[in-house]
C-alpha positions in Angstrom: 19.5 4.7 -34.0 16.4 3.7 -32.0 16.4 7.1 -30.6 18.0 10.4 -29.9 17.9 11.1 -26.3 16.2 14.1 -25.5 17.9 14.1 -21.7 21.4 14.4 -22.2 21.8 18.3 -21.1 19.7 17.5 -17.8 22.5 14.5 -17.4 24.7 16.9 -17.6 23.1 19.3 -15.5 23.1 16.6 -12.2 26.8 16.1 -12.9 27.6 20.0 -13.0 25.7 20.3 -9.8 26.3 17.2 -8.1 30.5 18.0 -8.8 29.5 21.5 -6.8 27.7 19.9 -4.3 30.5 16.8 -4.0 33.1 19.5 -3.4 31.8 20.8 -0.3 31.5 17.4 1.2 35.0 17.1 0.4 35.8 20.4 1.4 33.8 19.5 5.2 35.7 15.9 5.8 35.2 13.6 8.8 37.3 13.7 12.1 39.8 10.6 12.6 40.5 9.6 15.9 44.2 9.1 15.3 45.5 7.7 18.4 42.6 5.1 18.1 43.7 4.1 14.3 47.3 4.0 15.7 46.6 2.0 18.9 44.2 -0.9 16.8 47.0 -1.3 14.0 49.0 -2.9 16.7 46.5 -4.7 18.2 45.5 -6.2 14.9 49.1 -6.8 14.2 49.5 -8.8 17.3 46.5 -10.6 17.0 47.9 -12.0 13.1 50.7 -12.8 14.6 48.7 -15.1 16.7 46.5 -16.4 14.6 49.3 -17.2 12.1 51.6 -19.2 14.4 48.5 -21.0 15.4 47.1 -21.9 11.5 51.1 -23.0 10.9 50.6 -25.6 13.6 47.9 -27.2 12.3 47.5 -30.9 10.3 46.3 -28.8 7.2 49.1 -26.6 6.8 51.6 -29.2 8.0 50.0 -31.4 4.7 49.6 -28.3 2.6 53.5 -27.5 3.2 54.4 -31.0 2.8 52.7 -31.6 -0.3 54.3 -28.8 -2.2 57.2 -28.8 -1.4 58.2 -25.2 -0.5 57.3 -22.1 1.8 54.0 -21.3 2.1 52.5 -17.7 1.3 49.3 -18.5 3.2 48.1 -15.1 1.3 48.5 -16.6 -2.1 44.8 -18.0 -3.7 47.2 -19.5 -6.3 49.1 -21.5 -3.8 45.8 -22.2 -2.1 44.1 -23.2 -4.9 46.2 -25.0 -6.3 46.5 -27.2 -2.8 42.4 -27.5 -2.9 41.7 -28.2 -5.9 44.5 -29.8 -7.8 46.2 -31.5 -4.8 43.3 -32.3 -2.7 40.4 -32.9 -5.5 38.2 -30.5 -3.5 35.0 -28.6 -5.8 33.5 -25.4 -5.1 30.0 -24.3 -7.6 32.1 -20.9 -7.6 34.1 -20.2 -10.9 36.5 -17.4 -11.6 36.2 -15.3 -14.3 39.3 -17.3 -16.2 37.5 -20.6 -15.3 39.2 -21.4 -12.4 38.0 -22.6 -9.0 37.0 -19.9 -6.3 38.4 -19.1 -3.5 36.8 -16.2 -2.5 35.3 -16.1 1.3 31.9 -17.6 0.5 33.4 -20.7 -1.4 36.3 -21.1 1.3 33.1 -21.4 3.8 31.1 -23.6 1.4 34.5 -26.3 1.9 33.8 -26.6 5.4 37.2 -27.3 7.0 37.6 -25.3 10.1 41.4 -24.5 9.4 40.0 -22.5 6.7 37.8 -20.1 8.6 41.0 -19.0 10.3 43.2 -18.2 7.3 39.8 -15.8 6.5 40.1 -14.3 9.8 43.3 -14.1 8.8 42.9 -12.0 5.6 40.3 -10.4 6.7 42.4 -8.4 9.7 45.3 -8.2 7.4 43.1 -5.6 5.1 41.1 -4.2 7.7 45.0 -2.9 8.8 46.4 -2.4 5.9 43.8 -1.1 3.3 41.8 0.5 5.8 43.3 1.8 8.6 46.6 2.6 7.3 44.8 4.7 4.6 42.8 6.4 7.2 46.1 7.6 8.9 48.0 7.8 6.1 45.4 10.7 4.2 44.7 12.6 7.6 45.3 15.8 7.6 45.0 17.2 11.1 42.8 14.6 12.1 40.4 15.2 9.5 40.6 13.1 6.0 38.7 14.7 2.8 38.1 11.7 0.4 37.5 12.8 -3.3 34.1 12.0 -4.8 34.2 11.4 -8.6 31.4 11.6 -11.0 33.6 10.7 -14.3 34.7 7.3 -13.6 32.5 4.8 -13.1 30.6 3.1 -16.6 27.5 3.1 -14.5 27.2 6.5 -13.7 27.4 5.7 -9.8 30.3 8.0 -8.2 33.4 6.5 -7.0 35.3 7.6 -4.1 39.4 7.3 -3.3 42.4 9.2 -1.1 41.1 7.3 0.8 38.0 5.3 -0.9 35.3 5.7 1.6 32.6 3.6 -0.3 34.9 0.2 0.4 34.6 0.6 4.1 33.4 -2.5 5.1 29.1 -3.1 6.7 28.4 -6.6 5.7 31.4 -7.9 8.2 30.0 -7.0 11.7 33.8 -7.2 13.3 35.6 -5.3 10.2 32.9 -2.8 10.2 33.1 -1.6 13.7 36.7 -1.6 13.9 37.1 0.7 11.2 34.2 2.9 12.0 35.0 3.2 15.5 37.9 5.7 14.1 35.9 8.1 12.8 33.8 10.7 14.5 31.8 14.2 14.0 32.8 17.5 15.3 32.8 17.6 18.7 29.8 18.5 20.2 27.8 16.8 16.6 26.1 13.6 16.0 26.6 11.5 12.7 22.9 10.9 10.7 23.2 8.6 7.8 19.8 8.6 5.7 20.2 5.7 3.5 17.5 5.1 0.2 15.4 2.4 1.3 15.1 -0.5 -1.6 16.3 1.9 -4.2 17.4 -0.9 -6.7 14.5 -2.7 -6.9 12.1 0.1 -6.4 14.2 1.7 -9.6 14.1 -1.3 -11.6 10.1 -1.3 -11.7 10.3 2.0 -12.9 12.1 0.3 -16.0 10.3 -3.1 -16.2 6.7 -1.8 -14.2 5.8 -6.0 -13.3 2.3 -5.5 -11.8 3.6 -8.0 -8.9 6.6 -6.5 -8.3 4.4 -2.8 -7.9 1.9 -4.5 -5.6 4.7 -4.9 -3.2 5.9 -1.8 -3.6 3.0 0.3 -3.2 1.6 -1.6 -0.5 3.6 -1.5 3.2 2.1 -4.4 4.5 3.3 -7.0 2.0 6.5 -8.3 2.4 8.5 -10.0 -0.7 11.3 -11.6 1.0 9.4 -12.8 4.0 7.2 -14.8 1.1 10.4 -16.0 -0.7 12.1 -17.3 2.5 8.4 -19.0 3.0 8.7 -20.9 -0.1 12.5 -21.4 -0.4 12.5 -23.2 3.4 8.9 -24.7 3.0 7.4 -23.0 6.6 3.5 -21.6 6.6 4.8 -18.2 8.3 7.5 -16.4 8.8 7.6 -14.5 12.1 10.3 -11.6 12.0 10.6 -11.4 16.2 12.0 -15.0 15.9 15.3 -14.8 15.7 15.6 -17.8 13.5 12.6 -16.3 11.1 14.5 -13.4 10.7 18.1 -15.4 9.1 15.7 -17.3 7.3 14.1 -14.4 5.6 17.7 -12.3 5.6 18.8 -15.3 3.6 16.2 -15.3 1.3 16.6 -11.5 0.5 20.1 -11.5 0.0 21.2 -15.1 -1.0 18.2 -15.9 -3.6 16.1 -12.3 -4.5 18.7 -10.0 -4.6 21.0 -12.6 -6.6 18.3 -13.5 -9.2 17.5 -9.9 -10.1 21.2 -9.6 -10.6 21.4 -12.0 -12.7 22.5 -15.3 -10.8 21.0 -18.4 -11.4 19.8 -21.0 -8.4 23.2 -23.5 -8.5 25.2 -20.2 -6.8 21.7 -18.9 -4.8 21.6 -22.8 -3.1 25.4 -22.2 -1.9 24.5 -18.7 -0.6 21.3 -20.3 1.1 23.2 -23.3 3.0 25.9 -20.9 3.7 23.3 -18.3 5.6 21.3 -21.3 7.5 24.8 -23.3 8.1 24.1 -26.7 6.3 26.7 -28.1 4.0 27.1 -29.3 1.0 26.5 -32.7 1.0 23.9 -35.1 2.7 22.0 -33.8 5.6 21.4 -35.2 9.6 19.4 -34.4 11.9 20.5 -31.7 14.2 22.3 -29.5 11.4 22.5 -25.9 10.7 20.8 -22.8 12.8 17.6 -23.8 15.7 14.4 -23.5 14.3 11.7 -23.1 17.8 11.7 -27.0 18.7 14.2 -28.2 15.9 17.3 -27.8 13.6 16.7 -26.2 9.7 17.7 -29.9 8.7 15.0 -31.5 10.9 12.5 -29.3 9.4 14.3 -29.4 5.3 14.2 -33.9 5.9 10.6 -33.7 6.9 9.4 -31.9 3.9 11.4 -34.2 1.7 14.7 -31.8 0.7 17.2 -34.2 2.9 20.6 -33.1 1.2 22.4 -30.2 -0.8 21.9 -31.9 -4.0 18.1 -32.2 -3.4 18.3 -28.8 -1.8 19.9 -27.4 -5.2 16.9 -29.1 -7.2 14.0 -27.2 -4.9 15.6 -23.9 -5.8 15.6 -24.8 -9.6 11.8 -24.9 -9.4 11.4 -22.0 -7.5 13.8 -20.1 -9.8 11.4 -21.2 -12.9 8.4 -19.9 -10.7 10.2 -17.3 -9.6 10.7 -15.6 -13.3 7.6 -17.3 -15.2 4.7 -17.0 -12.6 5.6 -14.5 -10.0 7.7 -11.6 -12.1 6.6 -12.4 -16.2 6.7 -8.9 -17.1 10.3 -8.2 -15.3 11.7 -11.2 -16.7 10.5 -9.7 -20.8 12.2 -6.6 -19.8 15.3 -8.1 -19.3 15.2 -9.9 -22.7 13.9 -6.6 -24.3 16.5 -4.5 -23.0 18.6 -7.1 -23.6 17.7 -7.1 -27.7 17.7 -3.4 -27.4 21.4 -3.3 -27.1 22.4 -6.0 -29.3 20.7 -4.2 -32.2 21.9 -0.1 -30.9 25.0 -1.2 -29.0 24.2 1.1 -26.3 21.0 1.4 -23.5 19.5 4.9 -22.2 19.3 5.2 -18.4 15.5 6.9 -17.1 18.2 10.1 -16.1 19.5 10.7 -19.1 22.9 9.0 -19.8 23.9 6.2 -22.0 25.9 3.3 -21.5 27.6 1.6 -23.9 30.6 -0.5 -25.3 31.3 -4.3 -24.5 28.5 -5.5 -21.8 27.4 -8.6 -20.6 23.6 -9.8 -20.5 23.7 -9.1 -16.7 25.5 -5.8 -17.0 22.6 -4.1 -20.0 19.8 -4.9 -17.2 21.8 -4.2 -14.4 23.6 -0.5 -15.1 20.7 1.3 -16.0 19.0 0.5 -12.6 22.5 0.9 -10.9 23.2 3.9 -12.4 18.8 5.8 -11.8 19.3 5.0 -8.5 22.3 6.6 -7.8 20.9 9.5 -9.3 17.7 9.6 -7.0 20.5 9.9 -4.3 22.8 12.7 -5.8 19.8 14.8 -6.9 18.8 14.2 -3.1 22.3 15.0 -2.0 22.2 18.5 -4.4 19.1 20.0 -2.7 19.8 19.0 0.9 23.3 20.6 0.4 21.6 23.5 -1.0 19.4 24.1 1.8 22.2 23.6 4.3 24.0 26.3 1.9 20.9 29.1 1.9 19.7 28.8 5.4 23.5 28.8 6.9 22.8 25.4 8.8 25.8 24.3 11.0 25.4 20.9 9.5 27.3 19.3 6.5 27.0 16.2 4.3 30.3 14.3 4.7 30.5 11.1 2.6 28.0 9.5 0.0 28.2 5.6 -0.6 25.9 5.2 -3.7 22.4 5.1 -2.1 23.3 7.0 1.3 24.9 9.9 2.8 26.1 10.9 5.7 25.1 14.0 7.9 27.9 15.4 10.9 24.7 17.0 11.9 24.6 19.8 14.7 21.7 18.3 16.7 19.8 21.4 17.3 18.8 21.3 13.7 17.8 17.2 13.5 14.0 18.1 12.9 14.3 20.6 10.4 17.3 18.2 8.6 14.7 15.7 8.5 12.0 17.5 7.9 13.7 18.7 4.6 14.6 15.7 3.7 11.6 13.7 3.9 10.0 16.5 2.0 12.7 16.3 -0.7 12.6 12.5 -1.1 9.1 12.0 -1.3 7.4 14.9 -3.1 10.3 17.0 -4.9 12.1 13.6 -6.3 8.9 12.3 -8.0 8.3 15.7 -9.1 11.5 16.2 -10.3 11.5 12.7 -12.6 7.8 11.6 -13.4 8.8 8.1 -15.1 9.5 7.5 -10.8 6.0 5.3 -9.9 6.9 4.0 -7.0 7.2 5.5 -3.4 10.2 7.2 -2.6 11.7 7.0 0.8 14.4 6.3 3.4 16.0 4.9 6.4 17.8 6.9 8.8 20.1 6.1 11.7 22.0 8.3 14.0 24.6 8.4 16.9 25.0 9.5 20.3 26.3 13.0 20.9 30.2 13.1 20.1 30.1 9.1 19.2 31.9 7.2 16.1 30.1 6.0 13.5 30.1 3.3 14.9 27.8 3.6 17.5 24.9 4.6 14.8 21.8 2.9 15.7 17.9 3.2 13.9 16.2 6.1 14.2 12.5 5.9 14.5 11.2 9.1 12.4 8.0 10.5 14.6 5.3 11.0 11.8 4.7 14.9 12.3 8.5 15.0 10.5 7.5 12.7 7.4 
């Protein structure tokens, strides 16, 4: 054994509390607006309808039903499949864990037949009704719902949430996202504040791998990494943030190259996620493609600069990956082969909190959990004092769902300074006090909505620096 850890009972301290503290959020619940949920089911319902009748007229399911033979589920991926890539001779870079061609909503996208981007509407209001909102009405009771919050189940050490599962809701979908959070509400006469861990991940991961570039960023506000990457992937001097186009271009770079890489994807599936963000396709570029640029199209600019297809495009990336890991993050790319030979020899890795994973991981999994798993931590042990304070000082707020790196206030809005106040202080003195092997700043984003609105409604709250 490499070494006993001398952390477990304070692991098991931050589950005993954080199972006290999880209770009570249970115990608080969030208000449903009932005849809402009720109301948008048939709505929804009527719009599939729609859409249905209208994908069954079309050339490519008239083909798609010819060609096999029989009725179409147009839910099936098997059936679909199947049609794409066996009937058709269609090819996606996204493979299934069984080897199989994707068809999952990024490679449906990366086809670029229109008829497909219905079916995903499609699917997409089918769950929004039946996993979402049918689970919101079904686990009301009295037009409140009190998810469970479990601390046992998850190999990470993250929580999990179900009856119903709050964490799933959906936020990267704009439409899905509003619909379902337009159902829920605070008390009446409360406001929702949801104070969300600002770059926990990667600020976490540095306190495992400590790559001097990657704490330059950190510790310094003004630099920006994934304004630099999105200057390098699209070849532009500057990226200016109030453009609207700048601002996609350095979204994509965040979460379709950075964010994948440190994950553990390689560039092949980051060039897919790239061309997917900036709208170009897979296959040889013209002029006048993909999102406006001031003056010109992202494919006007990519020609000029010599990248003038996907396959070219798919090449650029590979260098930048290789400078990427050798030349810009050395010291976090060792770690990952460290911690990597750390658990081939042990079997098992130690997280910075005090738990231990083990059992059958992958490469991506060893460097991935224990960063997964601190930072959810940082937000529990956050969640256990603000919950105490609410608890000693009688506050009229409550904590009323957690989602990994964020929670979620019904706040009474008399008592919005002190809340934030508290937890300002909490996140950036107490939590670095609490855990010294933390070396980079601690701190977070909060949004709030209007008096008696859904969720919703939240919008970004600019913190006035006498609270911080």
């Amino acid at each position: 054994m490499y070494d006993i850890n001398p952390h477990r009972e304070n692991a098991y301290k931050l589950l005993h509390d954080g199972i006290l503290a999880l209770t009570r959020v249970e115990q608080a619940g969030i208000r449903i607006d009932l005849e809402y949920t009720r109301n948008m089911k048939l709505r929804l319902t009527r719009m599939i309808d729609r859409l249905e009748k209208e994908f069954k007229n079309t050339k490519f399911y008239r083909r798609w039903e010819h060609t096999t033979g029989k009725k179409i589920n147009i839910g099936s991926n098997p059936q679909l499949a199947h049609y794409l890539y066996d009937v058709i001779g269609l090819k996606t870079e996204r493979i299934t864990e069984t080897g199989q061609y994707s068809t999952d909503e990024e490679s449906l996208i990366s086809l670029n037949i229109p008829e497909l981007n219905s079916l995903l509407r499609i699917r997409k209001l089918k769950k929004v009704r039946d996993t979402y909102l049918d689970a919101f009405e079904r686990e009301q009771v009295d037009e409140y719902i009190h998810p469970f919050f479990n601390l046992h189940l998850v190999t990470t050490y993250r929580s999990s949430s179900d009856s119903p599962n709050f964490q799933n809701i959906p936020k990267r979908d704009e439409e899905a996202m509003q619909i379902c959070r337009r159902a829920l509400y605070p008390r009446p006469g409360h406001q929702f504040l949801e104070v969300d861990f600002k770059g926990i991940e990667v600020g976490i991961s540095t306190c495992y791998h400590k790559d001097p570039t990657m704490l330059r960023y950190l510790r310094n506000p003004a630099s920006d990494m994934h304004a630099d990457m999105a200057r390098q992937i699209f070849v532009i001097d500057k990226i200016d943030k109030s453009l609207t186009s700048h601002y996609t271009l350095r979204q994509a770079a965040k979460n379709g190259f950075v964010f994948p890489e440190f994950y553990g994807d390689y560039y092949k599936n980051c060039a897919m996620n790239l061309c997917g963000w900036v709208k170009l396709p897979q296959e040889r570029w013209r002029k006048g493609q993909g999102i406006e640029l001031p003056g010109r199209a992202i494919s006007d600019h990519l020609i000029e600069k010599g990248i003038e297809s996907y396959s070219s495009f798919e090449e650029h990336l590979k260098k930048i990956e290789n400078d990427f890991w050798e030349k810009r993050f050395p010291e976090y790319a060792k770690w990952k082969e460290r911690w990597w030979k750390i658990y081939r020899r042990y079997g098992y890795i130690d997280l910075l909190t005090g738990f231990r994973c083990s059992g059958i991981m992958s490469k991506n999994d060893v460097t991935n959990y224990p960063v997964q798993g601190a930072a959810f931590h940082c937000l529990l042990w956050t969640l256990i004092q603000v919950d105490k304070v609410m608890k000693e000082e009688g506050l009229d707020s409550r904590i009323v769902n957690q989602i990994h790196d964020s929670m979620l206030i019904d706040l009474n809005p008399t008592e919005l300074n002190h809340i934030i106040r508290v937890i300002n202080g909490i996140v950036r003195e107490d939590l670095p006090t609490h855990w010294k092997w933390i070396i980079v700043p601690m701190q977070v984003d909060m949004e709030i909505s209007p008096v008696d609105e859904s969720w919703a409604e939240k919008k970004e709250m600019k913190v006035k620096e006498e609270f911080v």
